[in-house]
Structure formats: structure tokens, C-alpha cells
C-alpha positions, 0 to 999 in steps of 0.5 A: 088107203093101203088096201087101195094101195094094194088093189091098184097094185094087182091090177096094174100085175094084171095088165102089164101093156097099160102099166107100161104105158102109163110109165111112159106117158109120165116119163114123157109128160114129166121130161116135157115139164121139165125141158119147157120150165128149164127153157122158161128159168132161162129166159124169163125167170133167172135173175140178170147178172147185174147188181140192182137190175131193176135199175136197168134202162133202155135208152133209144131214138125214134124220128118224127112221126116213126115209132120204130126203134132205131140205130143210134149213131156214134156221135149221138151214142158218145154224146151221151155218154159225155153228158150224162148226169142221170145214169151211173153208166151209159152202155151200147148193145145190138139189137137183132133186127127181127127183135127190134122193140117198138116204142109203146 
């Protein structure tokens, strides 16, 4: 292995252009990888900063035949949360409308 080791050395000395190269489209592949899993960490992998949220709900409406998601109204939003006995909590967010999700 080390004889290898030692040829592919020398022949890197004698085409420095290719070595160069070569550097470089690790660099690039590696700084790549890097940004693309930093990105995936974010937003698909890290851990939500709530305690036990794999107990974590979405509640939503959705009328009749539409299987749209829809906005909540207010008195719906705080009926809820003066009736409920299921959840430990009830919480409102926003929801993009070109995000919106879609009952299954």
C-alpha cells in the first residue's frame, strides 16, 4: 500500500493542472454536501424544541364535500380551547397560504 501511496503521489508531481482540479472538485463536492445536509438538519431532521413532540396535533376544519384546509374562526378556535379534554393544550398558528395542507 505504501509503494501506491508513493506512485500515486509522483504522478499527481507530474500533472500538477489535474491535481489542482482534482482539489477542487472535492472542495466543491464536499462544500456542496456539506450545505445540502445543513439545510436537510434544519428542516427535516433537528428535533422540534418541545418536550414530547411526538405528541404534537394538528387540529383543522374542513366543510362538507371540501378537503381544503381552512382557516379557523375565532369563536371555533376559543371554543375549543374551553372544551377540551383530550389535549394538554390547545394552540393557534398560521398557516401560509401556498403551504396550506391538505386533509388525506
Amino acid at each position: 500500500m505504501l509503494n501506491d501511496l508513493r506512485h500515486a503521489i509522483r504522478s499527481l508531481q507530474r500533472a500538477p493542472a489535474f491535481t489542482v482540479m482534482a482539489a477542487l472538485t472535492l472542495a466543491l463536492g464536499i462544500g456542496a454536501n456539506t450545505a445540502i445536509f445543513s439545510v436537510a438538519w434544519q428542516v427535516l431532521l433537528k428535533p422540534l424544541p418541545f418536550p414530547d413532540e411526538d405528541r404534537l396535533v394538528v387540529i383543522a376544519e374542513a366543510y362538507g364535500g371540501n378537503r381544503t384546509v381552512n382557516t379557523v374562526a375565532p369563536g371555533n378556535y376559543q371554543g375549543w380551547q374551553q372544551e377540551n379534554r383530550s389535549f394538554d393544550a390547545v394552540a393557534a398558528t398560521r398557516v401560509d397560504p401556498l403551504i396550506a395542507l391538505r386533509s388525506s
